[in-house]
PDB file of N, CA, C and O in Angstrom, chain B, residues numbered from 101:
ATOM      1  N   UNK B 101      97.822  99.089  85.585  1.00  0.00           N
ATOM      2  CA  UNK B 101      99.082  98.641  86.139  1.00  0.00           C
ATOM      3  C   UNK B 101      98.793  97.787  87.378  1.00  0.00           C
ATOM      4  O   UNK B 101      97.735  97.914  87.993  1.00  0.00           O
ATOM      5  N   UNK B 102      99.587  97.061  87.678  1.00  0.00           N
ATOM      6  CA  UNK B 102      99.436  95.747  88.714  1.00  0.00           C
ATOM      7  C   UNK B 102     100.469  96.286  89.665  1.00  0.00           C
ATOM      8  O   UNK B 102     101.655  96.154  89.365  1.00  0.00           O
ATOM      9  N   UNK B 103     100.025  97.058  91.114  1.00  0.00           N
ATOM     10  CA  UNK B 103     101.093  97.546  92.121  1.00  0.00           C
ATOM     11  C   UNK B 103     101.416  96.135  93.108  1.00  0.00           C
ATOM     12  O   UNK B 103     100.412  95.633  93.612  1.00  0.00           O
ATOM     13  N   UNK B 104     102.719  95.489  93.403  1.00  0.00           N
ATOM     14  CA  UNK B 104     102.538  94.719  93.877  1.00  0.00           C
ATOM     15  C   UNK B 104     103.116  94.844  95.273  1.00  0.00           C
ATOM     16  O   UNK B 104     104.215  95.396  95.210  1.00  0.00           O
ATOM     17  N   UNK B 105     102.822  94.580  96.308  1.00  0.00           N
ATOM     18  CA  UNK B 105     103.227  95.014  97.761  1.00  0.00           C
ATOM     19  C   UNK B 105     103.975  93.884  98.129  1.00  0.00           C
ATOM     20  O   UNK B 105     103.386  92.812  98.269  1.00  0.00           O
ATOM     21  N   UNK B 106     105.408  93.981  98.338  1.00  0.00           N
ATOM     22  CA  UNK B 106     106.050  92.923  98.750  1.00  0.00           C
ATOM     23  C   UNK B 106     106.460  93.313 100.340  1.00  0.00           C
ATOM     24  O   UNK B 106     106.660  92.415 101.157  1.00  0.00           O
ATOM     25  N   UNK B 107     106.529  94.251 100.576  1.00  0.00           N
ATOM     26  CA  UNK B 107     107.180  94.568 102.034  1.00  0.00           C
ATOM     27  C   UNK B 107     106.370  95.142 102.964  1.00  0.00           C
ATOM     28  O   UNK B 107     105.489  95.850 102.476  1.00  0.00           O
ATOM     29  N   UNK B 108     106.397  95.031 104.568  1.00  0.00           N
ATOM     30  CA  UNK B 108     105.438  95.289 105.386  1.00  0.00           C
ATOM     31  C   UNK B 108     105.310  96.728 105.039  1.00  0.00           C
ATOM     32  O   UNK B 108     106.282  97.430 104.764  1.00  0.00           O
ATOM     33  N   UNK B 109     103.799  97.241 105.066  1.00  0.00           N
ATOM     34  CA  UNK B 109     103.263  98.505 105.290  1.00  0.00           C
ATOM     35  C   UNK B 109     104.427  99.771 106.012  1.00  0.00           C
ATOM     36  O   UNK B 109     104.641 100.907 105.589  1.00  0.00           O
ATOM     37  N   UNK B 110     104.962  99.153 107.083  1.00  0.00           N
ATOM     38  CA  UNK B 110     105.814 100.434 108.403  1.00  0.00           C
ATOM     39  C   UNK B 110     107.153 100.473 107.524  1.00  0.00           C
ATOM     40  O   UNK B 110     107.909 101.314 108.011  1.00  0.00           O
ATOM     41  N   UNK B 111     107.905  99.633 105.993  1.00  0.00           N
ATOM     42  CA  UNK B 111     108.673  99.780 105.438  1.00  0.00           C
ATOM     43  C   UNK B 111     108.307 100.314 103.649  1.00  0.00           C
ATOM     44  O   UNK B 111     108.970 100.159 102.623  1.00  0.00           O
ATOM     45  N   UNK B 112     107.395 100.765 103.815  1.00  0.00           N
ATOM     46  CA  UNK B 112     106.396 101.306 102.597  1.00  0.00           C
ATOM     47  C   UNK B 112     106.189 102.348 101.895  1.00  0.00           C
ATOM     48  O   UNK B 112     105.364 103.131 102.367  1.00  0.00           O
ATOM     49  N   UNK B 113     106.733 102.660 100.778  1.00  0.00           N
ATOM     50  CA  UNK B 113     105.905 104.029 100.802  1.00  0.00           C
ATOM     51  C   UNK B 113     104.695 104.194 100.281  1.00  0.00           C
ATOM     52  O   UNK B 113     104.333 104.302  99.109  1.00  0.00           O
ATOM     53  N   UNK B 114     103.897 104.206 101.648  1.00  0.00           N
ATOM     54  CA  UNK B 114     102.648 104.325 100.299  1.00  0.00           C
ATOM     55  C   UNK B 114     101.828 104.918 100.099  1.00  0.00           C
ATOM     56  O   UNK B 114     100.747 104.491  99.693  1.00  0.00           O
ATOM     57  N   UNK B 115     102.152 106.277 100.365  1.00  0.00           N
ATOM     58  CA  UNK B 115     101.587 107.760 100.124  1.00  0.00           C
ATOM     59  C   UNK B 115     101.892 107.600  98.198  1.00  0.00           C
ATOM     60  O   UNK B 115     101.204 107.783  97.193  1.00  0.00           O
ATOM     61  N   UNK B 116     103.196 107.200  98.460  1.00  0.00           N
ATOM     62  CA  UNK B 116     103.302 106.845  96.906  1.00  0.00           C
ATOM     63  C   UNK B 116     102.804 106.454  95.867  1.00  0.00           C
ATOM     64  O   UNK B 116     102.523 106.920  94.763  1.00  0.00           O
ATOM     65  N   UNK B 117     102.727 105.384  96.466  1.00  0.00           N
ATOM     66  CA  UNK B 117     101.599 104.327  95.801  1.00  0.00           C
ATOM     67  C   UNK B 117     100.619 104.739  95.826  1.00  0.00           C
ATOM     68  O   UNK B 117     100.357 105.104  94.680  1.00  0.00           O
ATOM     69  N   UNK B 118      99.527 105.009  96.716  1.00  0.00           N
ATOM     70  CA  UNK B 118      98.778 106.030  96.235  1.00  0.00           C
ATOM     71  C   UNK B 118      98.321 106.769  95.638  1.00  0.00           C
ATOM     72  O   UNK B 118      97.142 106.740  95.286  1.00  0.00           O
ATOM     73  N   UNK B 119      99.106 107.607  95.370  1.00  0.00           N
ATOM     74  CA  UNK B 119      99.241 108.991  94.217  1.00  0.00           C
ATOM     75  C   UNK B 119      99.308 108.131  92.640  1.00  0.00           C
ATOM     76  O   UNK B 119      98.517 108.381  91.731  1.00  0.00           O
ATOM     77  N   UNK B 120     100.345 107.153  92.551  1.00  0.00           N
ATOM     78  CA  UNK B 120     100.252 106.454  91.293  1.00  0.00           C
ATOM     79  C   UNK B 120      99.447 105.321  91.300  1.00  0.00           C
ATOM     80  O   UNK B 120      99.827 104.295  90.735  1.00  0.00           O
ATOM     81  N   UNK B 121      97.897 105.418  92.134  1.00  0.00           N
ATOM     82  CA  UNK B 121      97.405 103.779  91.892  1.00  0.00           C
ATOM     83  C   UNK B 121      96.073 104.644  91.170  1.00  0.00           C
ATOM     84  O   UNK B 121      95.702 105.730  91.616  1.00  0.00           O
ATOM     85  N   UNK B 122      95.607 104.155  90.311  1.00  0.00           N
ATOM     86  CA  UNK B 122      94.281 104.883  89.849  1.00  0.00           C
ATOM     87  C   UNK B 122      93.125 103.848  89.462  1.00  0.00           C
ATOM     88  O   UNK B 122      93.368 102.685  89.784  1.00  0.00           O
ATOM     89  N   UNK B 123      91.904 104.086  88.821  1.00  0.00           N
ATOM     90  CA  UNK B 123      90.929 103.108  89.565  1.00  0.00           C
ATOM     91  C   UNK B 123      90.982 101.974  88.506  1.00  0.00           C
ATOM     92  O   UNK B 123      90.086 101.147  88.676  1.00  0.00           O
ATOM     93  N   UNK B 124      91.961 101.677  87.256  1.00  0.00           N
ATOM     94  CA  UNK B 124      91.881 100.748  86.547  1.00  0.00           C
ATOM     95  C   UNK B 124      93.041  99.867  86.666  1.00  0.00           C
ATOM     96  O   UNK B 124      93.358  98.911  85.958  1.00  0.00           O
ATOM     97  N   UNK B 125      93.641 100.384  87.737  1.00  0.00           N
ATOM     98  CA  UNK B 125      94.662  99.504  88.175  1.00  0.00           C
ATOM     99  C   UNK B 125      94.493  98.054  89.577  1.00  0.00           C
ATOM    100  O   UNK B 125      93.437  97.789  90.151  1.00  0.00           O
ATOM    101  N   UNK B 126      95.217  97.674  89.705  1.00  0.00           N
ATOM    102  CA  UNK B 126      94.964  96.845  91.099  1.00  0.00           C
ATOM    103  C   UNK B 126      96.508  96.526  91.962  1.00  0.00           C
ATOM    104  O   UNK B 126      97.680  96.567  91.589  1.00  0.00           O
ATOM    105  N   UNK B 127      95.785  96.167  93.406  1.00  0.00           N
ATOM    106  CA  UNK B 127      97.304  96.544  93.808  1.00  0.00           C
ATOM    107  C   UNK B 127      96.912  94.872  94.633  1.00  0.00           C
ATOM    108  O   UNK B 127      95.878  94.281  94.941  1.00  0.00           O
ATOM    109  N   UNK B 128      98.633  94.555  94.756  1.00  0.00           N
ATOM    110  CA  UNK B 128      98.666  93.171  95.329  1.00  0.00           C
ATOM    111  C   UNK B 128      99.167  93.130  96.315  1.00  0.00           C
ATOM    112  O   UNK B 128     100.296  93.607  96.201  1.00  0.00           O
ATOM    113  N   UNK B 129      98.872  92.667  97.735  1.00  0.00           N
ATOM    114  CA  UNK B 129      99.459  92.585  98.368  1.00  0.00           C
ATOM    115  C   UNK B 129     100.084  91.423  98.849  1.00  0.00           C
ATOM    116  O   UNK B 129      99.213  90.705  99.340  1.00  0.00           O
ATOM    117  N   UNK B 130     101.782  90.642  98.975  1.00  0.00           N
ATOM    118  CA  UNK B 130     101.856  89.179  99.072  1.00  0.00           C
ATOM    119  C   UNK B 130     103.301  89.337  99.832  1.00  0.00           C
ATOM    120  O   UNK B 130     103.720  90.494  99.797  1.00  0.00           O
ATOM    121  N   UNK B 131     104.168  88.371 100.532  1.00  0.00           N
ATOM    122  CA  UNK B 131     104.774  88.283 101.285  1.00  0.00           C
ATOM    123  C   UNK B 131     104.830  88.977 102.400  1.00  0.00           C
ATOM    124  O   UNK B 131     103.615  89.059 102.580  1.00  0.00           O
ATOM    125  N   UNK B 132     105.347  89.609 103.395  1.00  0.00           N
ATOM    126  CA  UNK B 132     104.885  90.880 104.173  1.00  0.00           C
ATOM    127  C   UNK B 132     103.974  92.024 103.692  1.00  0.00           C
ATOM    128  O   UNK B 132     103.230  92.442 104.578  1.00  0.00           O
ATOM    129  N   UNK B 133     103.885  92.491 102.767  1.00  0.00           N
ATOM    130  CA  UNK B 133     102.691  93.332 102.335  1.00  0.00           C
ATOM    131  C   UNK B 133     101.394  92.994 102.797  1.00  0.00           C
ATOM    132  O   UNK B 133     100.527  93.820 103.082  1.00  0.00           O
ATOM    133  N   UNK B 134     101.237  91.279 102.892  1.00  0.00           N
ATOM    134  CA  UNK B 134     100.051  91.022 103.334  1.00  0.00           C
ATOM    135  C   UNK B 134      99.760  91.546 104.858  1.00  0.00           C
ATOM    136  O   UNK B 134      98.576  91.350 105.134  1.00  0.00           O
ATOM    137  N   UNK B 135     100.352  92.040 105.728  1.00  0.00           N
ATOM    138  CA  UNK B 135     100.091  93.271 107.006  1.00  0.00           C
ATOM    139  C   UNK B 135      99.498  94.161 106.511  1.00  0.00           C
ATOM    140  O   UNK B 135      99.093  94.929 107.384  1.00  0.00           O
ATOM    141  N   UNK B 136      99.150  94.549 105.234  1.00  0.00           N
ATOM    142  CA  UNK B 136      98.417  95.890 105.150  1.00  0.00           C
ATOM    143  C   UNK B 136      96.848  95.275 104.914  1.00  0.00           C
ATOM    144  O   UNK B 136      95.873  96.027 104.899  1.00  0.00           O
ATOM    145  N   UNK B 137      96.753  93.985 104.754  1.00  0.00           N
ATOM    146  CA  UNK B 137      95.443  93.246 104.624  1.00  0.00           C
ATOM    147  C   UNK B 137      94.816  93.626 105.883  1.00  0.00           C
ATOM    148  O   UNK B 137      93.717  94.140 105.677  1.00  0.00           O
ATOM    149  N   UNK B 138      95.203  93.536 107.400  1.00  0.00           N
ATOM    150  CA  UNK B 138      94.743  93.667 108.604  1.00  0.00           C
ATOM    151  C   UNK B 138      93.446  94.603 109.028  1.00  0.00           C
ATOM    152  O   UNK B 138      93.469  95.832 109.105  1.00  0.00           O
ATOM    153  N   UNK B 139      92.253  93.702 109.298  1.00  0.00           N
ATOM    154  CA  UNK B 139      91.524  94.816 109.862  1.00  0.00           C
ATOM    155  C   UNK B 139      91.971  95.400 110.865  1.00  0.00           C
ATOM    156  O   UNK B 139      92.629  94.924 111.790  1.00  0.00           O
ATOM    157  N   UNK B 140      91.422  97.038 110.607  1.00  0.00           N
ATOM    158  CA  UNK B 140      91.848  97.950 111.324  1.00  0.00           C
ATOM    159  C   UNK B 140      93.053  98.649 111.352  1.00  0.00           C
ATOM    160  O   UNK B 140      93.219  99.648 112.052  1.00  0.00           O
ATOM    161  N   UNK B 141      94.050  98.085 110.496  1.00  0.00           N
ATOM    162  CA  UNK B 141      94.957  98.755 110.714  1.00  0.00           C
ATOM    163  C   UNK B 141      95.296  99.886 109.662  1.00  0.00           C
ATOM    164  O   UNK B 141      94.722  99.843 108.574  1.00  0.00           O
ATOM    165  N   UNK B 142      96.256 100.957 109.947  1.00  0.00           N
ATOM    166  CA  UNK B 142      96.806 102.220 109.756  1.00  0.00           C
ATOM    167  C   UNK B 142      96.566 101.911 107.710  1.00  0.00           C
ATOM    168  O   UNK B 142      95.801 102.496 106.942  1.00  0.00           O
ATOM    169  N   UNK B 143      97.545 100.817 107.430  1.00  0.00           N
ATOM    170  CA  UNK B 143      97.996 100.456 105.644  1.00  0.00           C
ATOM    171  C   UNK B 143      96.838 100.472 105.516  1.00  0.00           C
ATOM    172  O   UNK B 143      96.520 101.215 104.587  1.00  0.00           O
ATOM    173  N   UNK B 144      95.820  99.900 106.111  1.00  0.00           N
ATOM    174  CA  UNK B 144      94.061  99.455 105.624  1.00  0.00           C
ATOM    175  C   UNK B 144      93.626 100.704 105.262  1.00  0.00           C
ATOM    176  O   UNK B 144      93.436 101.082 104.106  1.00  0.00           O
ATOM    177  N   UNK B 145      93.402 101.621 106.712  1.00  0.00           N
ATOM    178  CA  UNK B 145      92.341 102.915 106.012  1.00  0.00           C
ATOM    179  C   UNK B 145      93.326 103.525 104.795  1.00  0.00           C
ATOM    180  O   UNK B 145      92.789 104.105 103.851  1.00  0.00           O
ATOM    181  N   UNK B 146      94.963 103.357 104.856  1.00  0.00           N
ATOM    182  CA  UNK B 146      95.283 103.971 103.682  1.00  0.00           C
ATOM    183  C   UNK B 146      94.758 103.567 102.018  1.00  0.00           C
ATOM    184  O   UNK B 146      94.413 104.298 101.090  1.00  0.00           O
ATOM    185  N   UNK B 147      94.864 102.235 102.120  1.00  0.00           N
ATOM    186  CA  UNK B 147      94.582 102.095 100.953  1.00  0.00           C
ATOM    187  C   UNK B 147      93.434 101.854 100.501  1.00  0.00           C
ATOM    188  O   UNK B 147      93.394 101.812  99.271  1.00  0.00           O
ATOM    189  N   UNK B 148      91.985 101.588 101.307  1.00  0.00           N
ATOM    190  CA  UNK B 148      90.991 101.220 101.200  1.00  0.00           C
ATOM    191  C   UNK B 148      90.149 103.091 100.771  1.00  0.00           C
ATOM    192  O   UNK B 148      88.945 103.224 100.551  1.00  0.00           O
ATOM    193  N   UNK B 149      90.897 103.952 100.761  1.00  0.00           N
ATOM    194  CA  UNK B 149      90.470 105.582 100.218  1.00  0.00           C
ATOM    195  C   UNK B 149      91.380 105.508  98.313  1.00  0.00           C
ATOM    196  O   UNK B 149      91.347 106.423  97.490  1.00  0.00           O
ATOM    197  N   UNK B 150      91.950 104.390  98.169  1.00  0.00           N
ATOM    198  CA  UNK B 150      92.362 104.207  96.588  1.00  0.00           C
ATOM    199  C   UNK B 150      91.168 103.481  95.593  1.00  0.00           C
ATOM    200  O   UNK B 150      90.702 102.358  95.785  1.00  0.00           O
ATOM    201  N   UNK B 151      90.825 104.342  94.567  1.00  0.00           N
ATOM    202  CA  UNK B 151      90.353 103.614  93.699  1.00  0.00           C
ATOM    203  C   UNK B 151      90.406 102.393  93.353  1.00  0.00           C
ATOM    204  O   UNK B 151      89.438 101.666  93.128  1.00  0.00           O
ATOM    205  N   UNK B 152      91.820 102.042  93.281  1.00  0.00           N
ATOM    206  CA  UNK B 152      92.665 100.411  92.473  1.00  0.00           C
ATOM    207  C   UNK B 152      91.724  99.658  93.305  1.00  0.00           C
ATOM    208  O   UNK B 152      91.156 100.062  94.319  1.00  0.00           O
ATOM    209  N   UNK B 153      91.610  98.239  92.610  1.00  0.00           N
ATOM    210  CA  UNK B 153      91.145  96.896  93.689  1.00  0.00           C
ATOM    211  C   UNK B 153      92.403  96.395  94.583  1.00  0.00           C
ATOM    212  O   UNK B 153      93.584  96.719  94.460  1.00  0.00           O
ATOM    213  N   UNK B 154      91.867  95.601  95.422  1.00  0.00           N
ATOM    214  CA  UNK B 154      93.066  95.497  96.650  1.00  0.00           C
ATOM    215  C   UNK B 154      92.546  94.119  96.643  1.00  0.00           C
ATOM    216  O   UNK B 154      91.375  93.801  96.849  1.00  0.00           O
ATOM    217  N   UNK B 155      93.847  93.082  96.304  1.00  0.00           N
ATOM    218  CA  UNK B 155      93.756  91.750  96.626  1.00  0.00           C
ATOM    219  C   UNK B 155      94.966  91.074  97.390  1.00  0.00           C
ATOM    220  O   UNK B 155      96.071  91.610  97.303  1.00  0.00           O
ATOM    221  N   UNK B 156      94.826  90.076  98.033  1.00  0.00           N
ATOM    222  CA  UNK B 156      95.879  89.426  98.960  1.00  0.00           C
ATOM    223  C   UNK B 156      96.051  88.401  98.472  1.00  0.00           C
ATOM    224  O   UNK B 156      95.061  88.002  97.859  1.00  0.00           O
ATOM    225  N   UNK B 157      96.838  87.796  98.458  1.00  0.00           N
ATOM    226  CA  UNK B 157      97.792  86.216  98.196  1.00  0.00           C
ATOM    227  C   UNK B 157      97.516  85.370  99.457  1.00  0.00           C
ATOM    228  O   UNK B 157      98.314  85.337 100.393  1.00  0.00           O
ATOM    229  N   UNK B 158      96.242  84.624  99.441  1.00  0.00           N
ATOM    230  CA  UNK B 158      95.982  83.372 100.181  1.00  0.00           C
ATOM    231  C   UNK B 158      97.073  82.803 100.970  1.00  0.00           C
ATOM    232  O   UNK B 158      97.068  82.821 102.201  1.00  0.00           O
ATOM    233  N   UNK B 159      98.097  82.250 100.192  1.00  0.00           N
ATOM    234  CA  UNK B 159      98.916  81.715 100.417  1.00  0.00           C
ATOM    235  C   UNK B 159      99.826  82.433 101.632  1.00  0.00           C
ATOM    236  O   UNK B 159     100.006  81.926 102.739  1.00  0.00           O
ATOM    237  N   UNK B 160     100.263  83.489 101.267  1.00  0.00           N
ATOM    238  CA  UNK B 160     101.582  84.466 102.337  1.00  0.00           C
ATOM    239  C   UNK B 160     100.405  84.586 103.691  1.00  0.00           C
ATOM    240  O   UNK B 160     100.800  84.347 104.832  1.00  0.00           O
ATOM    241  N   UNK B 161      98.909  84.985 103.424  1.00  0.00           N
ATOM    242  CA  UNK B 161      98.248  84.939 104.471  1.00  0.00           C
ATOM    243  C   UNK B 161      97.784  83.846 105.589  1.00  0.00           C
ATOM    244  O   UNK B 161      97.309  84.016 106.712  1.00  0.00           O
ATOM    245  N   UNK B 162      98.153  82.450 104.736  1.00  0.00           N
ATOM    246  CA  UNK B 162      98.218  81.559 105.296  1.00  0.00           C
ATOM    247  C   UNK B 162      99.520  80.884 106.290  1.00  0.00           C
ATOM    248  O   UNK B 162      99.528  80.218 107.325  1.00  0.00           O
ATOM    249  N   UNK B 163     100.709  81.500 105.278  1.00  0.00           N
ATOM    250  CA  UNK B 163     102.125  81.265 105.739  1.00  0.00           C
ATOM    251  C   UNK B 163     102.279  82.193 107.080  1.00  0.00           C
ATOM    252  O   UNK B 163     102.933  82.087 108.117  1.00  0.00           O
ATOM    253  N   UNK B 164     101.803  82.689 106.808  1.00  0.00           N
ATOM    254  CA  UNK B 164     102.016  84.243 108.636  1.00  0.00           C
ATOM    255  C   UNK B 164     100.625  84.078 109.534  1.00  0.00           C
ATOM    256  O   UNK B 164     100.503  84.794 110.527  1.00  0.00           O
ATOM    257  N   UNK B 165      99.652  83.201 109.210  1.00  0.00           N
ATOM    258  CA  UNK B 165      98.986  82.474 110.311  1.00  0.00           C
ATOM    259  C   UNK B 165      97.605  83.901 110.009  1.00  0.00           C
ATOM    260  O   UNK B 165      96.908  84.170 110.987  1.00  0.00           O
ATOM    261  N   UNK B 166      97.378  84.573 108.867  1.00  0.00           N
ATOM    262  CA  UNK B 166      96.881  85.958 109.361  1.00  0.00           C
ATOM    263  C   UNK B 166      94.986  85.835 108.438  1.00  0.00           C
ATOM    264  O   UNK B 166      94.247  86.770 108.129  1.00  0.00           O
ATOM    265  N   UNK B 167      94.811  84.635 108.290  1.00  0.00           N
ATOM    266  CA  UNK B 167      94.090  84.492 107.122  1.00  0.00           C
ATOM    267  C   UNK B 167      92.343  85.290 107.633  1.00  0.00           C
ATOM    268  O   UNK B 167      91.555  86.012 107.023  1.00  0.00           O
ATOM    269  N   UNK B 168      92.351  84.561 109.319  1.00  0.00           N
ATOM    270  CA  UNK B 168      91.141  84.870 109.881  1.00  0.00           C
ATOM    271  C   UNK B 168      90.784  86.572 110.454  1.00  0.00           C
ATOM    272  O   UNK B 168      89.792  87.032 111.018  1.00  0.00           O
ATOM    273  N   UNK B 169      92.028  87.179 110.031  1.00  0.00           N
ATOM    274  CA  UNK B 169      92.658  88.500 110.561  1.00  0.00           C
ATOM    275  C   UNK B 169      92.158  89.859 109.432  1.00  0.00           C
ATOM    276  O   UNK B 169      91.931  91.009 109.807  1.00  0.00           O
ATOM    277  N   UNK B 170      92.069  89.350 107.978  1.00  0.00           N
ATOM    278  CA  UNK B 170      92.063  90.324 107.179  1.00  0.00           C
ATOM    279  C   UNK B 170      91.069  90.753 107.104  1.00  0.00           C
ATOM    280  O   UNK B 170      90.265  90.348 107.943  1.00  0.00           O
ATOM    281  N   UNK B 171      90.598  91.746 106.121  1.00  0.00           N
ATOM    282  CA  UNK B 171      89.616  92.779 106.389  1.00  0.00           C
ATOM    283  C   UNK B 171      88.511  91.946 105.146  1.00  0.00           C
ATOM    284  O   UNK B 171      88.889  91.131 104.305  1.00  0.00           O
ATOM    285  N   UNK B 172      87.333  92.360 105.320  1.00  0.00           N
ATOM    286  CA  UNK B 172      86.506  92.150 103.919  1.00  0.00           C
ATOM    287  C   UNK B 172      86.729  92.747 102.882  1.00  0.00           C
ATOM    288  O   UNK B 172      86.484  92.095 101.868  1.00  0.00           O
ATOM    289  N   UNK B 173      87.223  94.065 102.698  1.00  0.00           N
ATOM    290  CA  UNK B 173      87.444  95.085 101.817  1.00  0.00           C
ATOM    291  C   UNK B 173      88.597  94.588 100.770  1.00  0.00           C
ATOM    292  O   UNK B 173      88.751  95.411  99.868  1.00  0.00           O
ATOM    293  N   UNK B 174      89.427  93.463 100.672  1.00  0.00           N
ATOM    294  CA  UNK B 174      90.390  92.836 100.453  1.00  0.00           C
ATOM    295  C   UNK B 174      90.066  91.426  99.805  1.00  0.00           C
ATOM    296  O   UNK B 174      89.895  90.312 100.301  1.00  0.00           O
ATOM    297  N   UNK B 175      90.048  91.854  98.641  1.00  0.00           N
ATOM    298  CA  UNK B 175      89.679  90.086  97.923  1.00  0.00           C
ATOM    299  C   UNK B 175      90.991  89.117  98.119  1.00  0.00           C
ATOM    300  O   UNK B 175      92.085  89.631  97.889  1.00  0.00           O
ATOM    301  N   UNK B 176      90.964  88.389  98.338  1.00  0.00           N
ATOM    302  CA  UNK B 176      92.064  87.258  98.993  1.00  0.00           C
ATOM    303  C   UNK B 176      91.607  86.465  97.192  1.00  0.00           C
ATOM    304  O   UNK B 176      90.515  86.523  96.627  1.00  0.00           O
ATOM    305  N   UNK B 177      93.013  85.728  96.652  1.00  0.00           N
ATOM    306  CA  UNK B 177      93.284  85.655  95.251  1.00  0.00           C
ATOM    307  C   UNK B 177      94.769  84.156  95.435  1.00  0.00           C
ATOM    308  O   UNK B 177      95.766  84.057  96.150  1.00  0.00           O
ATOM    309  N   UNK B 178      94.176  83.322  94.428  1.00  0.00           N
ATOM    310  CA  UNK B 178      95.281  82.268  95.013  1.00  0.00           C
ATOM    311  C   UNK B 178      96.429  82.595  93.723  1.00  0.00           C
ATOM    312  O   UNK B 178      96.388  83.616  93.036  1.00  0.00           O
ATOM    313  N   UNK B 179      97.235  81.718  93.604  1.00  0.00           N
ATOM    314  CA  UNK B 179      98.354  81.849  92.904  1.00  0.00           C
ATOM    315  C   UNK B 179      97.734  81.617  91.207  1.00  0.00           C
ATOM    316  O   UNK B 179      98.557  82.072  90.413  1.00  0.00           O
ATOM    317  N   UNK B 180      96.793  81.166  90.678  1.00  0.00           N
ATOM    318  CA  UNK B 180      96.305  81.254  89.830  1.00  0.00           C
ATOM    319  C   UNK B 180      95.677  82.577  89.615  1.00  0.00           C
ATOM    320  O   UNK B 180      95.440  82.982  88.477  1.00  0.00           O
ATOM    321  N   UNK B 181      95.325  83.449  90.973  1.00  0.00           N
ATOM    322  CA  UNK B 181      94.692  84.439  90.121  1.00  0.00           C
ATOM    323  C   UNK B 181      95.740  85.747  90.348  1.00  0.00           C
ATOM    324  O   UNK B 181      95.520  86.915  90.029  1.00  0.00           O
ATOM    325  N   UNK B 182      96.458  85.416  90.734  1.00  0.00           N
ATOM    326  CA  UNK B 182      97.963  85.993  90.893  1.00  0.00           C
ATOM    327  C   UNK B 182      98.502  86.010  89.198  1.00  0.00           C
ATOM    328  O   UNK B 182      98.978  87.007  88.654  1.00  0.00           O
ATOM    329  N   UNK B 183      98.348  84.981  88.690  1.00  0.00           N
ATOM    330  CA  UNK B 183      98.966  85.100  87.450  1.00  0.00           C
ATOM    331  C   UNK B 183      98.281  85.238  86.581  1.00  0.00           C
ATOM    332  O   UNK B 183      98.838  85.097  85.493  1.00  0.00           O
ATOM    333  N   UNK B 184      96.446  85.641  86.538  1.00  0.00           N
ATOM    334  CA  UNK B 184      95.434  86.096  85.689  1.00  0.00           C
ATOM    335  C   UNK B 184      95.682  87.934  85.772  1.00  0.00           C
ATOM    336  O   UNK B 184      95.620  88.676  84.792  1.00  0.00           O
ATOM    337  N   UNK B 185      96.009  88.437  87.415  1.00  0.00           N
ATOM    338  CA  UNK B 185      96.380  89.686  87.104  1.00  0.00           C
ATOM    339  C   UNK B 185      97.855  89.922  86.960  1.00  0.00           C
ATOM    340  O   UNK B 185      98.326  90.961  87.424  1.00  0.00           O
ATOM    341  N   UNK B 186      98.722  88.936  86.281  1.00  0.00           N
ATOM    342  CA  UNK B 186      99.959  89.490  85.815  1.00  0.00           C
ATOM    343  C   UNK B 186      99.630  89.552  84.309  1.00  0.00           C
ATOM    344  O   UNK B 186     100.328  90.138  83.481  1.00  0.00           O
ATOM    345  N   UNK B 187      98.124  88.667  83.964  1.00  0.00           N
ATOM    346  CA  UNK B 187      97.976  88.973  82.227  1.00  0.00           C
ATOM    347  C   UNK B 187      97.388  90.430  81.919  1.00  0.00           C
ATOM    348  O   UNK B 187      97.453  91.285  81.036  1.00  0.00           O
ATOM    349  N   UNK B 188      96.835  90.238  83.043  1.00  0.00           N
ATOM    350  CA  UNK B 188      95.599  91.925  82.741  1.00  0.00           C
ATOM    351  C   UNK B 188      96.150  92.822  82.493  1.00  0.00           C
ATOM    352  O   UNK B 188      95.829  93.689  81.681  1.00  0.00           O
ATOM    353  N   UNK B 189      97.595  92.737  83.522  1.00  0.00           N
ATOM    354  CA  UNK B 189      98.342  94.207  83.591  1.00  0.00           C
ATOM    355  C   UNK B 189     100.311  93.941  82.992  1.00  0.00           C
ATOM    356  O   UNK B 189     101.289  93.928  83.739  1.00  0.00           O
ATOM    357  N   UNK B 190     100.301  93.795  81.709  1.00  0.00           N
ATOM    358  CA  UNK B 190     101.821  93.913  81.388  1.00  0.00           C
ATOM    359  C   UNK B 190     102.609  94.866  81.904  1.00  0.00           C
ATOM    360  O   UNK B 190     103.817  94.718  81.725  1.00  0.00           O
ATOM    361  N   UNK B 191     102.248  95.786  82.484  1.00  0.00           N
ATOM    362  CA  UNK B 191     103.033  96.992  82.979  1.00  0.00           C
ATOM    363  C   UNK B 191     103.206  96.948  85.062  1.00  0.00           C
ATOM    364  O   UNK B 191     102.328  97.571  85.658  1.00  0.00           O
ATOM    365  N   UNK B 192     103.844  96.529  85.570  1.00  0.00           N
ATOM    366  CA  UNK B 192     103.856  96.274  87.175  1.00  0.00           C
ATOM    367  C   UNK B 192     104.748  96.885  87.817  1.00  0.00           C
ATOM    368  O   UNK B 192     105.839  96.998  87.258  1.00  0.00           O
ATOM    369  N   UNK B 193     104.631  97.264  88.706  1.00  0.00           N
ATOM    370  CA  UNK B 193     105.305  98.138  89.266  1.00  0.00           C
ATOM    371  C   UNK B 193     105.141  97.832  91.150  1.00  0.00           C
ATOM    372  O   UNK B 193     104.135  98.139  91.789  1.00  0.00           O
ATOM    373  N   UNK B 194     106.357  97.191  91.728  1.00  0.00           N
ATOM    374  CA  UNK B 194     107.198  96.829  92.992  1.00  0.00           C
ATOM    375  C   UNK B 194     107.146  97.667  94.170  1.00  0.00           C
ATOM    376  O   UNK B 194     107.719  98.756  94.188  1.00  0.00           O
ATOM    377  N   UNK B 195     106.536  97.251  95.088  1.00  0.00           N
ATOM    378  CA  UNK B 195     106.957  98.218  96.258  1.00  0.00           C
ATOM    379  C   UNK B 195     107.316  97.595  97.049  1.00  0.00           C
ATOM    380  O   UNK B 195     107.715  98.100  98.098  1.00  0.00           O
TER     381      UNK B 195
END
């Protein structure tokens, strides 16, 4: 399943997400979600203890000025590969 993070981390649930992300899944993070990209921060150690892969949208990270900001642990993914993991995963699920 393809979790996709649309809203900042502090409006999140993502203890949730969590619990339903497992290690053949991947989770996206793009419009405000991309705050949980941030090294060091709180969303980071949360989700970086999830199996799923964790990728960011270039683009939203570029639009919020945050590109030089994100963590390594976080594959950064442009709008093409945005829509290679909407093929992988027919089943997606919104946070």
């Amino acid at each position: 399943m393809l979790h996709t993070l649309l809203h900042s981390p502090a409006y999140s649930d993502l203890e949730t997400l969590l619990l339903m992300a497992g290690a053949d899944d991947d989770i996206l993070l793009l419009q405000d979600g991309v705050l949980a990209a941030l090294a060091g921060s709180r969303a980071l150690q949360q989700l970086s203890g999830c199996a799923a892969a964790l990728w960011v949208l270039e683009e939203d990270l570029r639009a919020r000025g945050l590109t030089g900001q994100i963590s390594t642990n976080v594959r950064p993914v442009d709008y093409t590969g945005f829509v290679a993991l909407t093929v992988k995963h027919p089943q997606q699920m919104t946070w």
